[in-house]
N, C-alpha and C positions, 0 to 999 in steps of 0.2 A: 522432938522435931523430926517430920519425915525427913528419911534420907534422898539428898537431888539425885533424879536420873532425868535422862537428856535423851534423844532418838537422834541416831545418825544413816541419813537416808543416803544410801550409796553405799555399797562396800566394796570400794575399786583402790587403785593405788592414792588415792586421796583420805578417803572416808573409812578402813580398814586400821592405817597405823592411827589416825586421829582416833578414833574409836578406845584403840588399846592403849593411846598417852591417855585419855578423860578415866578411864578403868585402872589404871596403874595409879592414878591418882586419886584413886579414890568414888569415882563417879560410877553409879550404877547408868551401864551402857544397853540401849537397846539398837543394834542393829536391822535397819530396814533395806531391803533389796529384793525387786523384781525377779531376780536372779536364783531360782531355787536351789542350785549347786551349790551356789557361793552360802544361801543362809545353812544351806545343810554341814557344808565344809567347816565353817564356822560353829555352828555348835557342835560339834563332832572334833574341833580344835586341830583340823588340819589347813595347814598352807595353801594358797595359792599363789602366793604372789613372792617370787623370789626369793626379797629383801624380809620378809617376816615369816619367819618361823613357824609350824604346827606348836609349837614349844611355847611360842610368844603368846597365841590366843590361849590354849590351853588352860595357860595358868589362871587369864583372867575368867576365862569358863569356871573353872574347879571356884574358883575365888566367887564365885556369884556375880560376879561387876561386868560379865559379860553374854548376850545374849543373842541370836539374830532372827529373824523372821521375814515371813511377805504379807504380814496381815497390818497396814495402814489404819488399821482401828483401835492398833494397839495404844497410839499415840498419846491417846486418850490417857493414859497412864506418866505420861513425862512432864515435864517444866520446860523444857526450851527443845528445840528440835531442829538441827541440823542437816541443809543441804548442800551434797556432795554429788551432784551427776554431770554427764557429760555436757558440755555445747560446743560442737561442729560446725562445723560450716557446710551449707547445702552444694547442692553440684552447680550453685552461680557462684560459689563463694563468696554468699552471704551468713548472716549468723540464723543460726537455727540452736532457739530457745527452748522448742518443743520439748523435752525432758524437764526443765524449769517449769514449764506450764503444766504439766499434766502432772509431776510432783504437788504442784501447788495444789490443784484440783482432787489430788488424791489424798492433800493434809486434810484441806476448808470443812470436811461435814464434821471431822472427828479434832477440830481443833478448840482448843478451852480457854476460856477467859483467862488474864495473867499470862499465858503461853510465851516463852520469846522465840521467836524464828526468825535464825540466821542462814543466808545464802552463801557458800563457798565461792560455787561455780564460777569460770573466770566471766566476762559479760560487757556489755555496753555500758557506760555511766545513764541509770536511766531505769534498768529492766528491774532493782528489787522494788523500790519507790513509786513504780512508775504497773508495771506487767504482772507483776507478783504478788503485789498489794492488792492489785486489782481482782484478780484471781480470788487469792485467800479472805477478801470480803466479801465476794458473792455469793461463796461457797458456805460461808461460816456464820452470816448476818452480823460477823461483827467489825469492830470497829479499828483499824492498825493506827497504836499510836494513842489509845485508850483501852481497847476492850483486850489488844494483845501486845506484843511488843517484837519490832522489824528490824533485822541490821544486815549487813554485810560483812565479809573478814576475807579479803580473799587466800586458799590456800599457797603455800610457800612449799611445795613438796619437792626434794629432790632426790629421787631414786636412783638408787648406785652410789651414791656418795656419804662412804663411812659417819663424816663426818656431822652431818647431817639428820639432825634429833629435831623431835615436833616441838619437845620439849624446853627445846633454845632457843628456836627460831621466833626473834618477835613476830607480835604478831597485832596487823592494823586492822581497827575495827571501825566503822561507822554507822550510827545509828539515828535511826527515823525522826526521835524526836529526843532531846538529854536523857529523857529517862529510860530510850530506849539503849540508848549508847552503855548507860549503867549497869544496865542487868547484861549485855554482851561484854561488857568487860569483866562482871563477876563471873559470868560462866566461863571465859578463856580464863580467869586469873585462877584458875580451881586449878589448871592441867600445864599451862606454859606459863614462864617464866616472867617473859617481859610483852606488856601488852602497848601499843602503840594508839590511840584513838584520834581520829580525825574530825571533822567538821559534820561530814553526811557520808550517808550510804555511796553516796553519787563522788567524792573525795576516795572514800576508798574502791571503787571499781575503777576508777581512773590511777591510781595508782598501781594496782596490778597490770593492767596493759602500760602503764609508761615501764615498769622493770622489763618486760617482756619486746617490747618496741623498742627498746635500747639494747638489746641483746642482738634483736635481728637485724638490726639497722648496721649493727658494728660485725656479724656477721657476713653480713651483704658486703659490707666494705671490703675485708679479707678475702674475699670469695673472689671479685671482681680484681682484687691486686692479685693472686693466686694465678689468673691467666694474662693476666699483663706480663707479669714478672716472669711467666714462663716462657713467653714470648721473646723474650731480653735473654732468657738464658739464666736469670737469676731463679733461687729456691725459695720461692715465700716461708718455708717453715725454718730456714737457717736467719733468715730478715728478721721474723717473729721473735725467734729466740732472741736475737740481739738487742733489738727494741725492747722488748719486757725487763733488761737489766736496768734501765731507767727506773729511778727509785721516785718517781714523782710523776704525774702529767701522760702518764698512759695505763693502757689497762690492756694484756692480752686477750686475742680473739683468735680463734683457731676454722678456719675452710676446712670443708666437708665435700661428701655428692649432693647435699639437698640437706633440708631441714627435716626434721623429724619432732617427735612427743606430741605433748597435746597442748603445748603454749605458745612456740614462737612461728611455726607454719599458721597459726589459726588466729590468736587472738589480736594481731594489728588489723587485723579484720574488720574486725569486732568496734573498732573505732574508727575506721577508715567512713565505714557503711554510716555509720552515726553520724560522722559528723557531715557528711552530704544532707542531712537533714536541717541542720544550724548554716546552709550555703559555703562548709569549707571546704579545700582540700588539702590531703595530707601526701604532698607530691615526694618528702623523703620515706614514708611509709611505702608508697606503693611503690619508688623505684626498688627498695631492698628485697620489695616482694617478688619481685619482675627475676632480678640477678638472682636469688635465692631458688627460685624456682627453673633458670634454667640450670644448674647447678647438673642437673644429670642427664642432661643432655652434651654437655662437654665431656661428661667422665665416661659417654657410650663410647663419645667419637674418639678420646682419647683411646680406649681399647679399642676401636676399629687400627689406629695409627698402632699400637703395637703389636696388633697379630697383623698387621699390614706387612712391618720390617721383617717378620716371619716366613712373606709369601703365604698367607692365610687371610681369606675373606672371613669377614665377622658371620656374613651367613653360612651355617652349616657347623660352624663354632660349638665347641664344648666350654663354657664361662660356669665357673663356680664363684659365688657373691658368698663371700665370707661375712657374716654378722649379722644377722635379721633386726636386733634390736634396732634403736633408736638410736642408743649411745652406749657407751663400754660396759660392761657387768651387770646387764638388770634384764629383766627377760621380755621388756615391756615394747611392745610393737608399733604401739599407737602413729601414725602418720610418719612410719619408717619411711626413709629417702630410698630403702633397698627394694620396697614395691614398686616403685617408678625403676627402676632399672631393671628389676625382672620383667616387667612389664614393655621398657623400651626394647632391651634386649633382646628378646624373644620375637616383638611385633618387627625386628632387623632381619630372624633368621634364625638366631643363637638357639642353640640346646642350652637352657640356665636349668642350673638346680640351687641350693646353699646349703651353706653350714653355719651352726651359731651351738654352743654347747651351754644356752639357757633356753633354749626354744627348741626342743624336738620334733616338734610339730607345731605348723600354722595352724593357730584358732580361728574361728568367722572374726573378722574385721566388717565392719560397717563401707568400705571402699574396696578391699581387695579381698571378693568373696570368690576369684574364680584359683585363690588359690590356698582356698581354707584345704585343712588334711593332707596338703606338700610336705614330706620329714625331713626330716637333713638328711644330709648323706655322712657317712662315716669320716672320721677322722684316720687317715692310714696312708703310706705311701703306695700302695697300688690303686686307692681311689683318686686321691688327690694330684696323682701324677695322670689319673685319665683325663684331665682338661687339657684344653689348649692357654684356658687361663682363670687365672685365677684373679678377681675384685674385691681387695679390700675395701669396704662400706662401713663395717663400725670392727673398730679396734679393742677386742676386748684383751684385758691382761692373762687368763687362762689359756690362750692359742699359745701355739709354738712358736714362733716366729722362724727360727733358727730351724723347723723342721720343714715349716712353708718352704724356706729358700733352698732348702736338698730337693723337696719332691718337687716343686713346680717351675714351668721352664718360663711361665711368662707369669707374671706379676704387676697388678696397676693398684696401685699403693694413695688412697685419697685421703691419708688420716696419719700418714707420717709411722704409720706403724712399724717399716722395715728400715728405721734411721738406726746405725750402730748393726747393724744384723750383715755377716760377709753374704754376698750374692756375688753372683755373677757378670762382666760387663753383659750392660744392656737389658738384663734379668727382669728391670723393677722400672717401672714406668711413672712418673705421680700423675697424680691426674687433680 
């Protein structure tokens, strides 16, 4: 019996470690990406991404079970073929498929009867069934749901979080037609553990935006009590703490400067836009959206109010934005809340620069290209003491904390990072 191998088109922080769970397990992997660096990095078995190791691919290289390329005709060669690429939201903040689409169009000439093709990508209820299908039949003259077989799975990836294996993590599938459900649940049953299966493709895309739309909903809430509460005098993160002791009927949620990655700023979107199509609206989605997004614009004017108490206008300001990621330990940039503030900051006045010590350098971003090749600046008390102030943005566990509060005279703290840490009266601002 030939041995199964699978094409995983994307090798980003989604479509990379899935890649090396289907290879660890046994599955001969062909990695697909536009991205010539990343297919070269990969066969060559070196890292790019953090959380995975040169070490990690490596082995699966040496082992045969792993491969990468940019040749889309290779496909031709697989059993089921996996899609892992982005979808963004355009500059109306709507959803923009285009990577979906043009994926599809670069499977359809080199796709083969039997085939199964499943969609990651997070997406409207609608787009595999509906946009994809569509695509991969015109392209291919054949037929989905006879001639090949269609699902969805959306991924479940969390970067930074030890805990956090592809491996464990169920995983829900939905499929076009039962038999197309079958053979997507044989192919996750190869690599991950427990597999979830639902009704339709259109079941499972709606279930990846309901996790995510529950995250930012309860997000937005915390955010919006965050300045009420400071307003009163009260510390929303000693509230949080206390509230989370309740062993039943809550679930903590933690404020930020803004939302960040590539799930909870984008994909309530992704349903919102949809469902004005069926005459609804989704009036608790888009308030979270509203609060969430002014999120940094409170945390500017907050540091205008403490280099205020200084006798220092924000314009002309030296502000160092500690943390470029998204969120604590992972080097992953994608729709950082720290770009909206360099970006506010500076369009005030400010001299911004940052520091993160998983990002040395900003890479092109699709949104903040005017500050692709910005480095960080050093870690040191004669740098760090040249600000007027310092923004924590994302709190990673590597920073000093304890070091922050000797070298820097002003401090605006959005993530609770200097809680336990001796400073100074009036040192530490929350914002």
């Amino acid at each position: 019996m030939r041995e199964q191998k699978i094409a995983v088109i994307g090798l980003g922080y989604v479509g990379l470690p899935l890649s090396l769970q289907f290879a660890r397990s046994g599955v001969a992997v062909l990695g697909v990406d536009t991205d010539q660096a990343k297919v070269d990095d990969c066969n060559a078995g070196r890292g790019y991404i953090k959380h995975i190791s040169g070490e990690m691919i490596q082995e699966q290289v040496r082992a045969g079970k792993f491969s990468a390329t940019k040749d889309f005709a290779r496909i031709r060669e697989v059993d089921a073929i996996i899609i892992c690429v982005p979808t963004p939201l355009n500059k109306n903040r709507e959803p923009d498929i285009s990577y979906i689409i043009k994926t599809g169009e670069s499977i359809a000439p080199h796709l083969q009867k039997g085939t199964l093709v499943v969609l990651e990508s997070t997406t409207y209820p609608g787009t595999t069934d509906e946009d994809l299908l569509r695509v991969l039949e015109k392209g291919s003259n054949l037929k989905a749901g006879r001639d090949f077989h269609l699902a969805f799975s959306p991924e479940r990836e969390d970067p930074g979080n030890p805990d956090s294996k592809v491996a464990i993590i169920p995983k829900v599938v939905g499929g076009l037609t039962p038999q197309c459900l079958e053979r997507a649940k044989a192919l996750y049953g190869a690599a991950i553990k427990t597999i979830v299966p639902v009704s339709s493709c259109r079941a499972a895309e709606a279930t990846k935006l309901l996790e995510n739309i529950f995250r930012g909903v309860n997000i937005a809430l915390v955010n919006e009590l965050k300045v009420v509460y400071d307003a009163m005098g009260i510390d929303v993160w000693e509230v949080i703490n206390a509230a989370k002791t309740k062993p039943f009927g809550y679930m903590a949620f933690y404020p930020g400067p803004g939302l960040g990655g590539h799930c909870i700023p984008i994909d309530p979107f992704y349903l919102t836009w949809k469902a004005r199509e069926y005459g609804q609206n989704t009036k608790f989605i888009e308030l979270a959206g509203e609060v969430n997004t002014a999120m940094p614009q409170h945390v500017v004017n907050r540091t205008a109010e403490a280099l205020n108490t200084r006798r220092k206008p924000l314009n002309g300001s030296k502000i160092l934005l500690l943390g470029l990621a998204y969120k604590p330990d992972v080097d992953d940039m994608r729709e950082s809340p720290t770009f909206i503030l360099l970006d506010l900051l500076k369009a005030r006045g400010a001299e911004v620069a940052y520091y993160d010590p998983h990002i040395p350098v900003i890479r092109p971003t699709r949104e903040h290209a005017n500050w692709t090749g910005t480095k960080s600046v050093a870690w040191n008390k004669e740098t760090v003491a040249g600000f007027d102030a310092v923004l924590i943005s994302t709190n990673h566990k590597t920073v000093n904390y304890k070091e922050l509060a000797e070298w820097a005279e002003c401090i605006i703290d959005t993530r609770n990072a200097m809680s336990g840490i001796k400073s100074r009266p009036g040192q530490i601002t929350k914002a």
